[in-house]
N, C-alpha and C positions, 0 to 999 in steps of 0.2 A: 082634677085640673083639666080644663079644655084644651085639645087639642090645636097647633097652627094651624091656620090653614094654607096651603099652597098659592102660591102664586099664579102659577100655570098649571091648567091640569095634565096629570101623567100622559093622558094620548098625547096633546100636543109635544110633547117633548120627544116621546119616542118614537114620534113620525120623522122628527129630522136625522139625516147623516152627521155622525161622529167626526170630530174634527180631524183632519190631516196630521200627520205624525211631523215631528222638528223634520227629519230626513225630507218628507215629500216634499214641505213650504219651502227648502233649500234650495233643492232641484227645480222645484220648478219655478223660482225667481231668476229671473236670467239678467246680469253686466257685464257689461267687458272686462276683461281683465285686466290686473291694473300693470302698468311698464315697471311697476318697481320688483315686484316679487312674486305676478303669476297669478294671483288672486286677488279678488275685491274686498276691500273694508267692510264694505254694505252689504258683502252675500250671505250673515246672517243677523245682523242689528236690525234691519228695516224689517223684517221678517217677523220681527214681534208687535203684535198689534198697539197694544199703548205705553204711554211713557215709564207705566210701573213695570211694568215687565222688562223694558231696556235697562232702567236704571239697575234692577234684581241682576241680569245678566253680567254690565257691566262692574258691580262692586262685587260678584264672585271670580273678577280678571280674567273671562271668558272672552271679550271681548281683543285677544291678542291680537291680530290683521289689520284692527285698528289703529292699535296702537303702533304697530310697526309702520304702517303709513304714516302718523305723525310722524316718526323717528326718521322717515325717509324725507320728509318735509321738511325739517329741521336742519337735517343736514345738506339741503340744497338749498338752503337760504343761509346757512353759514357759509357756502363755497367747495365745503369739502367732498361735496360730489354734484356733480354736473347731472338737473335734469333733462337728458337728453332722451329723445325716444328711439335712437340707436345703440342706447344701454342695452350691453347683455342680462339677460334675464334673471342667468345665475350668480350673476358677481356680486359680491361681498362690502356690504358699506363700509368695511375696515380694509385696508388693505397695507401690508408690510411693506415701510419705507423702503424706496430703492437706494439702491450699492452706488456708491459713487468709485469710480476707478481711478480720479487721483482730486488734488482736488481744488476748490477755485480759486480762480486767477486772484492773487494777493492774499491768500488766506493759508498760504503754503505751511505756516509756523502757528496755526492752532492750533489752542491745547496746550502748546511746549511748554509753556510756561507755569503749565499743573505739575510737573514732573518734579517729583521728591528724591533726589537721590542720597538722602541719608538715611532710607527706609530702604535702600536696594540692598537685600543680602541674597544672592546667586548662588550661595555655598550650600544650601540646602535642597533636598533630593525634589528633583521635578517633577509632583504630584498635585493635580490638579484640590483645589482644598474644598472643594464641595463633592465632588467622585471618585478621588482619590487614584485617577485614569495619570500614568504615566504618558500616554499619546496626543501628541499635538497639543503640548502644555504654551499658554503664553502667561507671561509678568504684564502685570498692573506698576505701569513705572508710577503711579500714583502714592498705592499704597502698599505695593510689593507682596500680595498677594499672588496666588497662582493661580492659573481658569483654564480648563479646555475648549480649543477653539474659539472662533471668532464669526462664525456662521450668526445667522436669524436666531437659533432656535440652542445654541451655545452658552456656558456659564459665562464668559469673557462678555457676552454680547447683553448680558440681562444685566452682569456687574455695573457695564455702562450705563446702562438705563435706569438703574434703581437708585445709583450711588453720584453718578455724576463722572466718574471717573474713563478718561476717554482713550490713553494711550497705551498700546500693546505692543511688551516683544516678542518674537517666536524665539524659543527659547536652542531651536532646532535650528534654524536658517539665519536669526539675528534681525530680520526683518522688524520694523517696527508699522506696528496699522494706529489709525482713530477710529473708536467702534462709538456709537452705530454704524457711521457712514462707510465703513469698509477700505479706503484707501491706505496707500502705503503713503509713510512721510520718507522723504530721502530727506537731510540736512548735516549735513556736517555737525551740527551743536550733539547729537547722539553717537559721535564716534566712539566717547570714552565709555559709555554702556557698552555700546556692543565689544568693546574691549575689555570690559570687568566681566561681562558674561565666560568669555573664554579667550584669554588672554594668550597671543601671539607675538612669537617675538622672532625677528630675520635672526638668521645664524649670523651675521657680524655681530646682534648686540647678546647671541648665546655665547659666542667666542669670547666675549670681552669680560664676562660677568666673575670670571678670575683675575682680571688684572687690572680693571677701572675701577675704583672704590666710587660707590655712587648712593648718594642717602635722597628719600623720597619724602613727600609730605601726604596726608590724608587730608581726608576733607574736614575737618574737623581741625586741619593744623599741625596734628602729634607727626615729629619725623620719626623715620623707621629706615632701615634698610634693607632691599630689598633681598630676597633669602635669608633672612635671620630676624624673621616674625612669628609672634607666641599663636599659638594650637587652640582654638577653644576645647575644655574638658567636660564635656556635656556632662556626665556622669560620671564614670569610671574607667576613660576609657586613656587616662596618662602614659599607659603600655604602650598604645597604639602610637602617641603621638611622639614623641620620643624614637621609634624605628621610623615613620616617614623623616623627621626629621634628618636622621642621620643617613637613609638612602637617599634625599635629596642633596644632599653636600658629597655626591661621589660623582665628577665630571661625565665619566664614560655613560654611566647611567641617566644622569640627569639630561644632557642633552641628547640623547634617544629619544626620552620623552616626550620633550619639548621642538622636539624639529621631525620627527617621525610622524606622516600621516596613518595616523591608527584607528580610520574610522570604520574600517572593516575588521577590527579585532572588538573581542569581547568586550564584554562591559565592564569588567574588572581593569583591566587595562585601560579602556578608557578613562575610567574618573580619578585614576591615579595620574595620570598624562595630566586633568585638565588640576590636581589639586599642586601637584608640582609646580604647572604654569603660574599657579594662584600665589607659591609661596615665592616665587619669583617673580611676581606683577611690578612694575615699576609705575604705572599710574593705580594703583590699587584706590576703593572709596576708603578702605576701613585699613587698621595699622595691625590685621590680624585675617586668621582664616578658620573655616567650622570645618571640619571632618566629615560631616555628618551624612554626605551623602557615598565617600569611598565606606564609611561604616556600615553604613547597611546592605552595602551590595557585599562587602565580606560577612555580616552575620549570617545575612540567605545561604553565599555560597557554602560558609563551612558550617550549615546548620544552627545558627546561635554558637556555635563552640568559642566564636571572638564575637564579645557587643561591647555596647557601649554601656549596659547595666552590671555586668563585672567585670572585676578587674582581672589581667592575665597576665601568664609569664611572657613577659616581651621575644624572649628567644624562642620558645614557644612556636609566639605568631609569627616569627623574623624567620622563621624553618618552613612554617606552613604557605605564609606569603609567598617566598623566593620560587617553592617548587610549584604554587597555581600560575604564579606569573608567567615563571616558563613554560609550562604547557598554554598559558591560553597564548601565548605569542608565538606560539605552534614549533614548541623544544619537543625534541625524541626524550624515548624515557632510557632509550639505549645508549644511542651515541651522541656523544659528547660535543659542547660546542657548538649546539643548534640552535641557543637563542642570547640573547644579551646577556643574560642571568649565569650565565652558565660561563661565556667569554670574561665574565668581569672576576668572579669571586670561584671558577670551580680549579681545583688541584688533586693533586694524585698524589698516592700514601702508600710504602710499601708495609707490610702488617704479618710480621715471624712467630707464628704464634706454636707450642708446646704443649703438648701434652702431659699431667703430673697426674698419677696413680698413687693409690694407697695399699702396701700390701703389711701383712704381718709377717716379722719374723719367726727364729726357732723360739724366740724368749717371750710370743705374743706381742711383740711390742710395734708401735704404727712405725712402718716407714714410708718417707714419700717418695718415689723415683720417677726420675724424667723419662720422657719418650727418646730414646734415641734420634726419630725423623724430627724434623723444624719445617713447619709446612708454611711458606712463600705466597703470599696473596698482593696483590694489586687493588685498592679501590680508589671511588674519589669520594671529594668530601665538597662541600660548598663553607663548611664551618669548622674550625680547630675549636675541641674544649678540652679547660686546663683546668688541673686539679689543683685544689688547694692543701697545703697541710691542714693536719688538724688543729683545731684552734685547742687552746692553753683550757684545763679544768680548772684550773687554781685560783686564788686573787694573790696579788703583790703584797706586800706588808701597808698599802695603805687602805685596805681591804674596796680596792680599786680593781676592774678588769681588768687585766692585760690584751690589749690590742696590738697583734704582733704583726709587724710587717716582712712582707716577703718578696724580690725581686724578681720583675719577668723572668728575664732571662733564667732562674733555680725552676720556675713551674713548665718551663718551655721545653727542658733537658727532657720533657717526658716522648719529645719526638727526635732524641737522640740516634735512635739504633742500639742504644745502649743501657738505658736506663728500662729493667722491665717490669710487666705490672703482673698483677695474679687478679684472673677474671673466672669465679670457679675453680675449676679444677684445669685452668688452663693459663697458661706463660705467654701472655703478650708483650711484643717491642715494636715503635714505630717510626719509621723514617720516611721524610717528605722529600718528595721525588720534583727534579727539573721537569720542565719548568714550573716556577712558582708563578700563580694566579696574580693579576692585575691588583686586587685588593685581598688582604687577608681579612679574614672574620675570628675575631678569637672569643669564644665564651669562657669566663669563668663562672667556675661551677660552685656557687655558694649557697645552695638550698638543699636539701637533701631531706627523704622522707621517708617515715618507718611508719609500721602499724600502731603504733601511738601520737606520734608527735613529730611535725616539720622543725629540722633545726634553720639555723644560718651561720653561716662562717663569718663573721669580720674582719676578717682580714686583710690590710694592705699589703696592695701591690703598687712597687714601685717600679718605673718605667720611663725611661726617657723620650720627649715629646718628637723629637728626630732621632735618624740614624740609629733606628736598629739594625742591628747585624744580623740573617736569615741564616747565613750561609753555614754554620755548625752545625743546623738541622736537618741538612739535604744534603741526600746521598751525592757524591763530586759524582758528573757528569763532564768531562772535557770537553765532546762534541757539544755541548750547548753553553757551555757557564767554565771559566778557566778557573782550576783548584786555588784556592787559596784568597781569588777575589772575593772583598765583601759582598754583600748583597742586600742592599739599604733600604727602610720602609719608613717613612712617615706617618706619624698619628693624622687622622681626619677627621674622627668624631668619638666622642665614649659615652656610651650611657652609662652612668651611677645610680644607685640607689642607697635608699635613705630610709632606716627604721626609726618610724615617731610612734611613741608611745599614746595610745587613746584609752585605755584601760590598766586601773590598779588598784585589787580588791584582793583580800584574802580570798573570798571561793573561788573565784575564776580565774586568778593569776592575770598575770601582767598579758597586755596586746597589743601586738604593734600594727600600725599599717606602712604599706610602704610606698614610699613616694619615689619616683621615675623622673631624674633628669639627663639631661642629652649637653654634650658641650662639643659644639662645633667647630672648627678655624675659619675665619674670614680670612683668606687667600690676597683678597689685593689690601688689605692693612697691615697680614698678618698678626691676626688677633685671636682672641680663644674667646668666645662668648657660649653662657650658658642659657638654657630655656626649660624654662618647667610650664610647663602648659600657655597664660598667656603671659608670664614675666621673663624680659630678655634683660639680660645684665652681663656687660664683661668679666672677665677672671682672669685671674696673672695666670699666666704659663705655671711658674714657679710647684700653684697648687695644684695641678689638674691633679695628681695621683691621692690627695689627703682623703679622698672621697672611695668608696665602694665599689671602685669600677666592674661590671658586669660582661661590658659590650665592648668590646672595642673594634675600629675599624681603619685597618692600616694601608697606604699606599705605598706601591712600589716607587723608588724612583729610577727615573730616565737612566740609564749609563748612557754617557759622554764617552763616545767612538774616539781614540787616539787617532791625528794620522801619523803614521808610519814617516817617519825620515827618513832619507837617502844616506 
């Protein structure tokens, strides 16, 4: 096959210089720079000598400087940037809306009328819901979500932007903004938020809230009363709700609460203040309140040992609560009477306790003999617990339990002085010492546990709603309390319980769970209402005792000073 022949011959071609490199043909094309971004469109397009070469350049999108100069073109014929040629060099064709500081004239009430407030629920723990940042949390009055901040670059401020949703409370200050734009709204139509947020009330209408009977409506319509609204039960946390309950229907205690600035105490303190305030809101949204955030700052504190995923002994927690509250409200762990907790419910015991030895005699045989000394103790207590008898082994003749009842006053004689007990190899007796505490706490003791199996005692106690008599159990004191006067206490609240059967099988045997209610007195009707989680229902007086009472919580009453005639 013949060879091509060449077009040009080889000398001629290797006579001439080799073409310039992309770098040199760059450099040494010289334009002005251009005012939008420093550089020229044309300082490497025109550089390529024919149209095949640009087009190759530009559909491998090498061509960017050009294209950004359209992009700068474009958006100075839309308006959104001014071509001016005392445009700074490095500014940014986007630039972040500015903040408005309040905002315009006639437009004071935009927005408001995005505001959903039967989606407001405030009772849940202040955690931003995309970072889970407790700091500088604001509400979406929209959709009742929760965001950190309100900044450019903030979850609150992108929520606005994505969703449409414009109105923000700070959950810390009450302030309410409109995001993007940054301003504060002030109006009156937001007063009742920032009162559902953290609800305050003047001490005239905490004074009044025992002797005005006053019933509320929610937004929804359903009336309710206020302090004697049902608990939501997230899980398992009926123990729980049940003891706030009944600490909130104790005067002394409740308005501390509620009238006490306690923004420099802990945080345990805090959410208990603000869920108080909540079970006593008289403009409340909802005809109920969640737990859920005093719950989890108790899980943290005592480790998980109280949640809201098991259930626990209410006395228990009623023991464990009362001594963190008083330390974090800054109580001594010495002396007495150093914080509310301690003023309301603490008392002093005197405690004669014996010594009983086993020796053998001449014949081997055991004898038990006492200590001759009786050794004298002084303590306090925050809580009385009462023993029950033993319940009945047997059935009746209708092959029926015997559910036996038993009257306070026979389980009380145990703080006689006189009645004593055997603890080991030791002889206790105990008597309650003047003065008696503001409120008594009495636990009975119906659960008991061995190395196989938790029993429960059934047993009724019976007890009258008024006018108990103290004064048998404490030692006479004349210099404080004259011998022989009563010494009279009112019921205020009792928690019951309730064993419902869930399980019943030959392998596993029978199982109950137990259910926690709380029955409080409404003070200005004079009424006994019960609450199990969120159901409130009245009860006759008559039957408070027919039930398994656990808890109870007594008040002292007033003595009525005689005066003296002439």
């Amino acid at each position: 096959m013949a060879k091509r022949q060449a077009q040009e011959p080889l000398e001629d071609v290797s006579a001439k210089d080799s073409p310039a490199s992309k770098k040199a043909r760059v450099e040494d094309f010289s334009e002005p720079r251009s005012q939008t971004n420093g550089y020229s469109p044309k300082a490497v397009a025109p550089a390529l000598a024919n149209s095949h070469e640009r087009e190759t350049y530009e559909r491998n999108g090498l061509d960017i400087l050009g294209a950004a100069q359209q992009e700068e073109e474009e958006l100075e014929e839309a308006g959104a940037r001014p071509a001016s040629p005392d445009t700074e060099e490095d500014q940014s064709a986007y630039t972040a809306p500015s903040r408005q500081a309040a905002p315009l004239e006639g437009y004071t009430d935009l927005y408001l009328d995005t505001i959903n407030r039967s989606v407001l629920d405030f009772d849940f723990e202040k955690l931003c819901s995309v970072s889970l940042s407790n700091i500088n949390v604001y509400a979406c009055l929209v959709c009742g979500k929760y965001y950190q901040g309100r900044g450019p670059k903030s979850y609150a401020y992108f929520h606005a932007l994505e969703v449409g949703h414009h109105v923000y409370v700070n959950m810390q200050t009450k302030k309410v903004y409109v995001l993007p734009e940054g301003y504060e709204v002030k109006s009156k139509s937001l007063e009742d938020i920032k009162f559902v947020v953290d609800p305050q009330l003047s001490k005239d209408e905490v004074v009044r809230l025992d002797s005005q009977a006053k019933d509320a409506w929610d937004l929804g319509g359903k009336k309710y009363r206020p302090g004697f609204v049902g608990m939501n039960n997230i899980k398992e946390n009926d123990y729980f709700n049940v003891i706030i309950q009944a600490l909130a229907h104790i005067p002394p205690l409740r308005n501390f609460l509620m009238l006490e600035n306690l923004l420099q105490k802990p945080e345990l303190v805090q959410r208990f203040s603000v869920l108080v305030r909540k079970i006593w809101n008289t403009r409340a949204f909802k005809s109920h309140v969640s737990p859920h955030e005093l719950l989890q700052q108790i899980s943290r504190q005592s480790n998980k040992r109280f949640d809201l995923l098991h259930q626990s002994d209410p006395v228990d927690f009623l023991s464990w609560f009362l001594n963190n509250l008083h330390l974090a409200l800054g109580g001594s762990k010495t002396k007495p009477g150093t914080s509310i907790i301690q003023k309301v419910f603490q008392g002093k015991l005197k405690v004669e306790s014996q010594q009983i030895t086993a020796k053998a005699d001449a014949g081997d045989r055991l004898r038990f003999e006492e200590a001759a000394e009786v050794l004298v103790d002084t303590s306090r207590y925050l809580m009385l617990t009462l023993d029950l008898p033993a319940a009945p082994l047997f059935q009746d003749e209708l092959d029926k339990n015997i559910i036996p009842q038993v009257p306070l006053t026979s389980i009380l004689s145990k703080y006689d002085g006189l009645k004593s007990q055997e603890h080991l190899n030791t002889r206790k007796r105990y008597r309650l010492l003047h003065p008696l505490p503001p409120y008594l706490l009495f636990h009975i003791k119906r659960f008991s546990k061995n190395k196989f199996v938790s029993e429960r005692n059934p047993t009724i106690v019976t007890f009258p709603v008024r006018s108990l008599d103290m004064s048998p159990y404490v030692e006479p004191n004349p210099s404080i309390h004259s011998p022989g006067e009563p010494i009279w206490y009112d019921l205020v609240a009792n928690v019951t319980h309730e064993a419902v059967r869930t399980r019943d099988d030959s392998v596993e045997g029978e199982a109950e769970r137990k259910v926690w209610r709380a029955q409080v007195r409404d003070r200005a009707r004079d009424e006994w209402l019960e609450v199990q989680d969120l159901f409130v229902e009245r009860v006759a007086t008559e039957t408070l005792f027919t039930k398994e009472s656990y808890l109870m919580v007594w008040e002292k009453r007033k003595e009525v000073k005689k005066k003296s005639g002439r």
